[in-house]
C-alpha positions as CSV (number, residue, x, y, z in Angstrom):
1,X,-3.9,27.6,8.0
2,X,-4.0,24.3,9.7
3,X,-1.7,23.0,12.2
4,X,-0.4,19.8,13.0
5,X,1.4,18.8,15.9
6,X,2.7,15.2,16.2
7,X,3.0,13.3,19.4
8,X,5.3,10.6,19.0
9,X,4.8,7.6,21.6
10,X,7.3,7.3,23.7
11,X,6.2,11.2,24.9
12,X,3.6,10.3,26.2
13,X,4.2,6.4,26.9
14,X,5.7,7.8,30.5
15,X,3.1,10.3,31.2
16,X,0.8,10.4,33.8
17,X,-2.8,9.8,33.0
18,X,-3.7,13.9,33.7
19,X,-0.5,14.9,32.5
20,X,-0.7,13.1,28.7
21,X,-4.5,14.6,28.7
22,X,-3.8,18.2,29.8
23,X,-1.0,18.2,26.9
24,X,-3.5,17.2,24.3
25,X,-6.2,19.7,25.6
26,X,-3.4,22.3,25.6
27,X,-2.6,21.5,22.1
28,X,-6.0,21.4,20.7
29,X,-7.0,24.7,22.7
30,X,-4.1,26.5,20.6
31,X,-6.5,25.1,17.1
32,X,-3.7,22.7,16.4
33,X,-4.3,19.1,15.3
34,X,-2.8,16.1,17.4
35,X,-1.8,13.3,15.5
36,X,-0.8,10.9,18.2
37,X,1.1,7.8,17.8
38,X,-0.5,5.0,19.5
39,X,-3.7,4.6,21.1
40,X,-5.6,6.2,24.3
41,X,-6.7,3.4,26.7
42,X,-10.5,3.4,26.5
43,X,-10.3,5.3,30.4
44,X,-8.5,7.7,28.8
45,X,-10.7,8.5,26.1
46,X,-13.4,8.8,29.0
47,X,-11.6,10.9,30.7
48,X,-10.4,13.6,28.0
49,X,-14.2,13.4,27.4
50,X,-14.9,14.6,30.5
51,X,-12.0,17.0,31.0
52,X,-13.1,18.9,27.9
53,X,-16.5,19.1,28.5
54,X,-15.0,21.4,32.2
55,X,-13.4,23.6,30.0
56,X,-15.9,24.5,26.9
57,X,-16.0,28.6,26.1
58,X,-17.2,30.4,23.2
59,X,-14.0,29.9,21.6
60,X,-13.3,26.4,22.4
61,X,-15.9,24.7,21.6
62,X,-15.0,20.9,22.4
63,X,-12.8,17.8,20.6
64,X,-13.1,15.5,17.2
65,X,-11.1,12.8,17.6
66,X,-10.7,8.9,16.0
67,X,-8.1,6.4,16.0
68,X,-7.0,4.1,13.3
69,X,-5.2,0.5,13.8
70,X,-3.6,-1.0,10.6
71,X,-3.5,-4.1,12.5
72,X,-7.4,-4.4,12.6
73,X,-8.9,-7.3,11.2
74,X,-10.1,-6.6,7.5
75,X,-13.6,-7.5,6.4
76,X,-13.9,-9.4,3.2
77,X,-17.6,-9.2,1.3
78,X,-18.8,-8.4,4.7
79,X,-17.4,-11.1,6.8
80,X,-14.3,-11.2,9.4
81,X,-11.7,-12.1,7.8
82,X,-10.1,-14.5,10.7
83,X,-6.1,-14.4,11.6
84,X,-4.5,-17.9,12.1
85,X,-3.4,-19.0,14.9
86,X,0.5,-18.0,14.9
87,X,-0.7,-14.5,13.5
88,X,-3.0,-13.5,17.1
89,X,0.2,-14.8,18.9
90,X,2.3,-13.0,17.3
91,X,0.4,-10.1,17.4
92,X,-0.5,-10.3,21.5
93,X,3.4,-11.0,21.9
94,X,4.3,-7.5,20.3
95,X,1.6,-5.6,22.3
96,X,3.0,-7.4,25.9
97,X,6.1,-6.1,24.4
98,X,5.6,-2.9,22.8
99,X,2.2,-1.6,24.7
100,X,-0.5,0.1,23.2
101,X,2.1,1.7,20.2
102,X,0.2,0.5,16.7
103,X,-2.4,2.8,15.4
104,X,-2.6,6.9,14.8
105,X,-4.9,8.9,17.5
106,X,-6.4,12.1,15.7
107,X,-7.7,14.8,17.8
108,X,-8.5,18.2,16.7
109,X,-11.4,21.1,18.2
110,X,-14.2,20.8,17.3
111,X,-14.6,24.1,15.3
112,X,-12.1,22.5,12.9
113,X,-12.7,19.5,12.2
114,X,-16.1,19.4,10.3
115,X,-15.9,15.2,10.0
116,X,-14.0,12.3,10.6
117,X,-14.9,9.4,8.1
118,X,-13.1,5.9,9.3
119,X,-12.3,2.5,7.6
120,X,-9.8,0.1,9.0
121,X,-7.1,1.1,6.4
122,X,-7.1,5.2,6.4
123,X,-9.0,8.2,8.0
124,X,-10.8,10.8,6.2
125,X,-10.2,14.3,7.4
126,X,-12.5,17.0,6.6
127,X,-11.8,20.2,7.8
128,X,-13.4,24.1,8.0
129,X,-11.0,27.0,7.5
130,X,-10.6,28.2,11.5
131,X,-11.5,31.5,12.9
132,X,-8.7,34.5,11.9
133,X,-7.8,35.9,15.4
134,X,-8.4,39.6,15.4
135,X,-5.6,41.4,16.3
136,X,-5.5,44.0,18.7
């Protein structure tokens, strides 16, 4: 069975940079899925980068993760579709405002998540079945 565990923004809006990515890693340790509202800043995604790498085992054996923001700018026929003016303003406005809150944040281990196919309108999630835990 797959699990999901949503984080919803303002959780980890306060949180400390090493706090919000400790309670991801936890999460994702346990074979759960994060679906995070909002984005990680692109330090951030540096950094759970890094901190996952430290603690790789046998069992663990590292992250998947993609980010989708409905508010990207669609391509038409191949070309950039451009915003007008009053639409970028708007937009910059409600991110001074709001922060980093638009888009979805997937991260899931590694021995789950098989693929991760993105377009600016949806995500793709292909999974494997995880590992039964043997019980003793």
């Amino acid at each position: 069975m797959i699990t999901f565990q949503y984080i919803p923004y303002r959780e980890h809006s306060g949180l400390e940079t090493e706090a919000k990515l400790n309670r991801i890693i936890d999460v994702v340790m346990d074979e759960r899925i994060v679906l995070l509202e909002g984005r990680l800043r692109p330090d951030e995604e540096a950094q759970l980068i890094e901190k996952t790498m430290e603690v790789i085992t046998k069992k663990f054996k590292g992250i998947s993760f993609c980010t989708i923001n409905p508010n990207q700018t669609q391509r038409k026929n191949g070309k950039k579709k451009e915003d007008p003016f009053s639409t970028k303003l708007k937009d910059g406005f409600y991110k001074i405002l709001m922060g980093r809150r638009e888009g979805l944040t997937i991260i899931g281990p590694a021995t789950i998540i098989k693929e991760i196919r993105k377009d600016p309108s949806k995500i793709e999630l292909l999974t494997k079945a995880p590992r039964r835990r043997r019980k003793k």
